[in-house]
C-alpha positions as CSV (number, residue, x, y, z in Angstrom):
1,X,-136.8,-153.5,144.9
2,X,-137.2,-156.5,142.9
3,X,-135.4,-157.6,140.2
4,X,-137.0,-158.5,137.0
5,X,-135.9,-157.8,133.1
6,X,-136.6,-154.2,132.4
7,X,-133.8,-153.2,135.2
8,X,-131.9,-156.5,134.6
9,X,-130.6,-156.1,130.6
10,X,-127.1,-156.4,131.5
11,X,-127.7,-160.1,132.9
12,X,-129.5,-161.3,130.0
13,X,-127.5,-162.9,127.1
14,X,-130.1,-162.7,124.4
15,X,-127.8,-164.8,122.0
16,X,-126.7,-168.4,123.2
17,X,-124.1,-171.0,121.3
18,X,-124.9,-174.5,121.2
19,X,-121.8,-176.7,121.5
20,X,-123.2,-178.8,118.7
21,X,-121.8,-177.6,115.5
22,X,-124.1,-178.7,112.6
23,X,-121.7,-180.4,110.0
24,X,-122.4,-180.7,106.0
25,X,-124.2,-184.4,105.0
26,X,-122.3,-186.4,102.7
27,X,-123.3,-189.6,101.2
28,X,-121.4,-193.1,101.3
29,X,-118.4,-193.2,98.8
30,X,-117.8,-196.3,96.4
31,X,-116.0,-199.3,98.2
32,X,-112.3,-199.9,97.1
33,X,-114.1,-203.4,95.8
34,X,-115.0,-201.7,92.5
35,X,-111.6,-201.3,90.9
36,X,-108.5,-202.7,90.6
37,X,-105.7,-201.2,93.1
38,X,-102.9,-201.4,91.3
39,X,-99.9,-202.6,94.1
40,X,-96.9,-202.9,91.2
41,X,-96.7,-199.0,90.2
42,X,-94.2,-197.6,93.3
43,X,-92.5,-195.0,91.1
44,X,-92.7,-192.9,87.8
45,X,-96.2,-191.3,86.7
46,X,-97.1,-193.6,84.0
47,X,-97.7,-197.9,84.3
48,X,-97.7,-199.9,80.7
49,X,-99.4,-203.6,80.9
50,X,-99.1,-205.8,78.3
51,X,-102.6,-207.3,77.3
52,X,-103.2,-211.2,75.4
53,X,-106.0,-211.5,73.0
54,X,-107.6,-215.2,72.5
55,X,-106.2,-217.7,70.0
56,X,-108.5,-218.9,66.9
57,X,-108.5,-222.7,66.9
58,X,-108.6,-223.8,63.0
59,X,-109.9,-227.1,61.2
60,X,-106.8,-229.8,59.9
61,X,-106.8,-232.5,57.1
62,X,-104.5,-234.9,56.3
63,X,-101.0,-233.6,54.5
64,X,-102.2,-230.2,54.3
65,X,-99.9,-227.8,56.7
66,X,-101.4,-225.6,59.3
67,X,-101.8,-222.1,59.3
68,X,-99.1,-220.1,61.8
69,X,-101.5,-217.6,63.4
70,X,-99.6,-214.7,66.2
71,X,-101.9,-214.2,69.1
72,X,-103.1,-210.9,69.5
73,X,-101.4,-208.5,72.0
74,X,-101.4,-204.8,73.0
75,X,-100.6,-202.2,76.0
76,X,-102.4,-200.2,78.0
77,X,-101.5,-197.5,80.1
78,X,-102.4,-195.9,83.6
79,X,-101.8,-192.2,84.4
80,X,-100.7,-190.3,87.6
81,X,-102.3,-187.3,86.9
82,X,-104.4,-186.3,89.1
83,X,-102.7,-183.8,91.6
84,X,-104.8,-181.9,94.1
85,X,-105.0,-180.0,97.6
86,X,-106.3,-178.1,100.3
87,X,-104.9,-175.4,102.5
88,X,-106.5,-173.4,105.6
89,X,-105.2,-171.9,109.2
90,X,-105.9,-170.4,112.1
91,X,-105.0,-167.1,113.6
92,X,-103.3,-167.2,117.4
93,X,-106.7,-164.5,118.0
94,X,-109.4,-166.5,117.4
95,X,-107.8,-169.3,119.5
96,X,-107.6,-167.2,122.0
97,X,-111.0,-165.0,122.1
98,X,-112.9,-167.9,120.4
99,X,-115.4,-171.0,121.5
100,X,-114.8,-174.4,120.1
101,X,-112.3,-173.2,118.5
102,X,-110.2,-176.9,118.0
103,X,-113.8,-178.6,117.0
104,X,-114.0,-176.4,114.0
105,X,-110.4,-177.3,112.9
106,X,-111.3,-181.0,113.6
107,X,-114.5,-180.2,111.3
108,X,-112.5,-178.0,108.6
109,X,-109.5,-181.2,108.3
110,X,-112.7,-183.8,107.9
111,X,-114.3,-181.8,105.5
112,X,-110.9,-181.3,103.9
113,X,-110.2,-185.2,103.3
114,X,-113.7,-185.8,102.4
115,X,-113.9,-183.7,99.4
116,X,-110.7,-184.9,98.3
117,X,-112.4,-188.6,98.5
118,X,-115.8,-186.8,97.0
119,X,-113.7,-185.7,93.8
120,X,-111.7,-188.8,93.0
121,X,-114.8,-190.6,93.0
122,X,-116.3,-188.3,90.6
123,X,-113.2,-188.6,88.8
124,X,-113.3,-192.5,88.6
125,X,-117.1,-192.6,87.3
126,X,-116.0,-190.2,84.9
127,X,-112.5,-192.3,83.6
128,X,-115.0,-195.6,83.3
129,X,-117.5,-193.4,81.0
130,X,-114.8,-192.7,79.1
131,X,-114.2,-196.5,78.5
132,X,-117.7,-195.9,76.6
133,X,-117.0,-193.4,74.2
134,X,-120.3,-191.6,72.9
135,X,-120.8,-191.3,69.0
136,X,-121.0,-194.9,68.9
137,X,-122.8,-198.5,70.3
138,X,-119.5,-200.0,71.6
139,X,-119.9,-203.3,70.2
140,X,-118.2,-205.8,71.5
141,X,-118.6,-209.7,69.6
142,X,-121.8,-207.7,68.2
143,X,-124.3,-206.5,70.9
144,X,-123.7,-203.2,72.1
145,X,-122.2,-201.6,75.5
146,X,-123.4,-198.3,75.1
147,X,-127.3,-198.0,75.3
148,X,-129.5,-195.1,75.2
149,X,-132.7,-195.5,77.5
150,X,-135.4,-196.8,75.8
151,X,-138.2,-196.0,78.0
152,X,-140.2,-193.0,77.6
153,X,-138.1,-189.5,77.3
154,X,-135.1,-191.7,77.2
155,X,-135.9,-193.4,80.7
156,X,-134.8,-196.1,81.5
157,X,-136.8,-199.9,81.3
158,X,-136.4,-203.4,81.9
159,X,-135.5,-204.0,78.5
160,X,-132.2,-202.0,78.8
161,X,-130.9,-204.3,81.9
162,X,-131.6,-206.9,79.9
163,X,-130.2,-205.6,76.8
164,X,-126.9,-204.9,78.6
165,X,-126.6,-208.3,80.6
166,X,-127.1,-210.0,77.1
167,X,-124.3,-207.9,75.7
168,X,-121.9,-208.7,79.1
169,X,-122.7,-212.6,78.2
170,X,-121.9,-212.3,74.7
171,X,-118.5,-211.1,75.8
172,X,-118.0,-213.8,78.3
173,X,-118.3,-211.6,81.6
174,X,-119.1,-213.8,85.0
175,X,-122.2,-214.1,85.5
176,X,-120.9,-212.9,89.4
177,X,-120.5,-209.1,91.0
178,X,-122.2,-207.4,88.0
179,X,-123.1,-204.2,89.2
180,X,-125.1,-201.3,88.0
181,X,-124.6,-197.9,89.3
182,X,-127.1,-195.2,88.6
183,X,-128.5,-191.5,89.1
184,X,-131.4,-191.4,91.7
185,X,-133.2,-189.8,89.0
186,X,-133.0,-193.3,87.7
187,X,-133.4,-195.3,90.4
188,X,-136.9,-193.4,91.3
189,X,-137.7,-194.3,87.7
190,X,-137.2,-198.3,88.4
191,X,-138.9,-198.1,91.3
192,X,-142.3,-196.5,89.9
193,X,-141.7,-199.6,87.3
194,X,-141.6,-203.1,89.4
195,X,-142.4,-204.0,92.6
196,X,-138.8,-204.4,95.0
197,X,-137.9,-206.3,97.2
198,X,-136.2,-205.4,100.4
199,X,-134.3,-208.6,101.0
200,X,-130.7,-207.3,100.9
201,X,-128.9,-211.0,100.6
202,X,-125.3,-211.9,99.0
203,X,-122.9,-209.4,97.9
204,X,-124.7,-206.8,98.3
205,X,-125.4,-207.3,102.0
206,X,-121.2,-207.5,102.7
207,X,-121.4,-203.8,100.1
208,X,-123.8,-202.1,102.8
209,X,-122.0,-203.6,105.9
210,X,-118.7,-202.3,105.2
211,X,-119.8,-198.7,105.6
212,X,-121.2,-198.4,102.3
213,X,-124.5,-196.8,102.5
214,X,-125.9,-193.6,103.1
215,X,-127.3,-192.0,99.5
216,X,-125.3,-194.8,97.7
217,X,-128.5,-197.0,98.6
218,X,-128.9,-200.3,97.1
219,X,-132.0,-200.3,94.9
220,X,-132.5,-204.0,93.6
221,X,-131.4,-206.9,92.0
222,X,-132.7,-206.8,88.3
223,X,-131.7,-209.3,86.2
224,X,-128.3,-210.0,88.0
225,X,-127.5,-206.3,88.2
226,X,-127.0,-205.3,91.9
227,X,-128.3,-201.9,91.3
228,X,-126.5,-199.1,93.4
229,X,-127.3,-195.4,93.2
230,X,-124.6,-192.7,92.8
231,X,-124.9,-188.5,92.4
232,X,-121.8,-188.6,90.8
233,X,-122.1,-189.9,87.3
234,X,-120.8,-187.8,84.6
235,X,-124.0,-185.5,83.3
236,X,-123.7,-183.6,79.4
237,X,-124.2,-185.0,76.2
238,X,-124.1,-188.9,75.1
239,X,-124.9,-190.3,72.1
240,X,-124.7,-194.1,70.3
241,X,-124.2,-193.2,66.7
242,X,-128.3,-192.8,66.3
243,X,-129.9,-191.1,69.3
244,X,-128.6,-188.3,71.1
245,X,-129.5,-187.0,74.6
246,X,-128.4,-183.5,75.4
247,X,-129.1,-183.8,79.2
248,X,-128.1,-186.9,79.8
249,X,-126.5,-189.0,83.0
250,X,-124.0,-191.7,82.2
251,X,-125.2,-195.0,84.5
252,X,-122.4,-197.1,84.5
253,X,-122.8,-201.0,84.6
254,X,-119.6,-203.4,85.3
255,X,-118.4,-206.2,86.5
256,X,-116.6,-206.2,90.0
257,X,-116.0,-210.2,90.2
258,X,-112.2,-210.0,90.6
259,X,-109.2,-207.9,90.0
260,X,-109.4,-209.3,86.1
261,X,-112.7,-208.9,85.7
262,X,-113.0,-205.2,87.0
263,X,-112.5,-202.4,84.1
264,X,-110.8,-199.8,86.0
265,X,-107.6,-199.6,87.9
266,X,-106.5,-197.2,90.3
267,X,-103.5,-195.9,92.3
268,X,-102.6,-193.7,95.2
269,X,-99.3,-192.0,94.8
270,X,-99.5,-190.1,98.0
271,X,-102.7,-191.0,100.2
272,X,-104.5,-187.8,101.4
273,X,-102.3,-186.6,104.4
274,X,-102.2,-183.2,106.5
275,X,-99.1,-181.4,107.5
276,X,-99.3,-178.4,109.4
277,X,-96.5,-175.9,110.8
278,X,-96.6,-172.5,112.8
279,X,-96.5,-169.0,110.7
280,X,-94.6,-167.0,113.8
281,X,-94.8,-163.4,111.5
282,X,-98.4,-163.7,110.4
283,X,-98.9,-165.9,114.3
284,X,-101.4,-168.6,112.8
285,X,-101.5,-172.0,112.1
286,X,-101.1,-173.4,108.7
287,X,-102.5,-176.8,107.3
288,X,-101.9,-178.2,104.2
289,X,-103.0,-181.5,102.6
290,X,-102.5,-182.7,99.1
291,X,-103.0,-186.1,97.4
292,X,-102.0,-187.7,93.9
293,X,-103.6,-190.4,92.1
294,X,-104.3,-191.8,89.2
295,X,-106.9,-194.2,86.6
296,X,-106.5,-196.3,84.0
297,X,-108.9,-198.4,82.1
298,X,-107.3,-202.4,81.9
299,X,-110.6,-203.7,80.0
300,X,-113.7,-202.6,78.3
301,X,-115.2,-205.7,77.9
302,X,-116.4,-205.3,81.6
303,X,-117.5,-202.2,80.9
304,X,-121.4,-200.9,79.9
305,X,-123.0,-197.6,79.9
306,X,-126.9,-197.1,79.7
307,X,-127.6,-193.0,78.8
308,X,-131.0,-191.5,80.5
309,X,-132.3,-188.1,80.6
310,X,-131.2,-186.7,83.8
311,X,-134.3,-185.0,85.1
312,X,-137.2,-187.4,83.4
313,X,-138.6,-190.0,85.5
């Protein structure tokens, strides 16, 4: 007698594993070029740096003394205080009855680290829109670093990158590595505006090349902002003293030219690192990883914010 399926059930594996394991999609996370890592802060929780304001030259005649003016000077502070981990194991019977079973914990310790990356760069967009406090412009020598959009339902235009490279050359910013980071809401909104170019030259080619890509995806050059898209920005409620936007993304503009240009600073206390040791009662295996870091901002100068609605286009 033949074989064929109705006598042949017990031989037929109806349910079949791949040995790809599908994996979660994460976009590209901001290059270590955008803030200042701070290499002098090897102990304690808390770094004080002494700032120096500019002198005020004054007009002399003859036998009349000269006026003894101090030069301006301050402190400003950077934080450990961010403090944060992950912990997961694995049981002695799923290595032994299970498939793939050292893939997954490969997968579970990269999906570990990269959320611990995914939230201290949420964390850093957040600590520079803080340099930008809301209730107010931000003026700074008299043109204003907090903007709200001024396109229609508080989009964003032209008029704002302009408006905010006029207020970065009023207070003496480079001209160099001015960068605008924005919501793809907002990007999409630029793009339906002006025609773009996909000529990726400069600074923003060596961005991309270093492994910075993915949804951080460079949009344009518009009026020497190197326009970068983020889904990180801080989201709520932002205001400049006149106009208030109750669903609002924070786009954050800066300039990255150097280590004294940039606004924010940054240190890793302890890098993101796994240990692991063997449970014999419960018969697993543990993992642990934990990480601490902090922010500080060293200038706000350097520092703009442009407010758009975050779901108008």
């Amino acid at each position: 007698m033949a074989q064929n399926r109705a006598n042949s059930m017990a031989f037929i594996e109806t349910e079949q594993y791949s040995s790809f394991i599908l994996r979660n999609l994460h976009d590209g996370l901001l290059p270590g070029t955008f803030y200042r890592n701070v290499t002098d802060f090897g102990s304690g929780s808390v770094l004080n740096i002494k700032t120096v304001g500019s002198v005020t030259i004054q007009d002399v005649a003859e036998d009349v003394p000269v006026d003894y003016t101090p030069i301006e000077s301050g402190n400003i502070q950077m934080v450990i205080d961010n403090y944060m981990g992950d912990a997961w194991y694995v049981t002695d019977e799923l290595k032994e009855d299970g498939a793939q079973v050292e893939a997954l914990m490969s997968a579970r310790s990269m999906e570990s680290t990269r959320a611990i990356q995914e939230v201290w760069e949420t964390r850093f967009l957040a600590r520079a829109a803080s340099g930008v406090p809301s209730g107010s412009p931000n003026e700074i020598n008299g043109f204003a670093h907090l903007l709200i959009g001024s396109g229609p339902n508080n989009t964003i235009s032209l008029a704002d990158f302009s408006a905010m490279r006029l207020a970065f050359d009023k207070a003496n910013v480079p001209a160099g590595g001015r960068v605008a980071i924005v919501d793809p809401v907002t990007a999409a909104t630029i793009e339906q505006m002006v025609t773009l170019t996909s000529d990726i030259t400069g600074w923003p080619q060596q961005i991309l090349q270093n492994g910075f890509a993915r949804d951080h995806r460079y949009v344009a050059n518009i009026y020497g902002w190197s326009v970068i898209t983020s889904n990180r920005l801080p989201r709520g409620s932002f205001s400049d003293g006149t106009t208030t936007v109750a669903d609002g993304v924070a786009n954050i503009f800066m300039s990255v030219a150097d280590d004294n240009t940039k606004p924010i600073m940054a240190a890793w206390r302890r890098m993101p690192s796994i240990e692991t040791e063997r449970n014999k009662d419960r018969r697993r295996q543990e993992f642990v990883t934990t990480t601490r870091f902090g922010f500080g901002i060293q200038r706000v100068d350097t520092l703009g914010m442009v407010v758009t609605d975050a779901t108008a286009v």
